[in-house]
C-alpha angles and dihedrals in degrees: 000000000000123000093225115129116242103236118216116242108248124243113283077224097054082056095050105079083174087069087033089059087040088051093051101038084055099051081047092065092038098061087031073064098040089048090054089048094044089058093048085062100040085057090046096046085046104043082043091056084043092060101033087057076049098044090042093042081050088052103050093041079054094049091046098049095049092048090056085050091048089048093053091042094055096045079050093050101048084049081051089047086048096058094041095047106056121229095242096067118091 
């Protein structure tokens, strides 16, 4: 019995360079597709943070301003509690 090591054939395929081209042409196109999807996305996530600080920025100028309106009606409704309870009652 010899000591020599069996080797393995090698893939039909790893000795076609016609399929390795092929192989390589197609992952090409597939991460041509996933870059272009990648920058959709990136687009999306980007425009949807746009709109959600707008959306935010809307939201406190919102909060602000009604604050300044609560503020003024209930200065207005305690005048209006005043006229309606007379001075003389404790």
């Amino acid at each position: 019995m010899s000591c020599m090591r069996l080797q393995q054939p090698r893939p039909i395929r790893r000795l076609n360079w016609v399929a390795q081209k092929q192989d390589l042409q197609n992952l090409n196109a597939r991460m041509k597709k996933y870059n272009t999807i990648m920058k959709a996305t990136d687009e999306v996530t980007s425009s949807i943070i746009s709109m959600m600080g707008g959306a935010i920025e809307d939201q406190k100028r919102a909060s602000s301003s009604n604050a300044g309106i609560s503020s003024h009606n209930l200065s207005e409704a305690d005048d209006d509690v005043k006229t309606l309870i007379p001075e003389s009652l404790p």
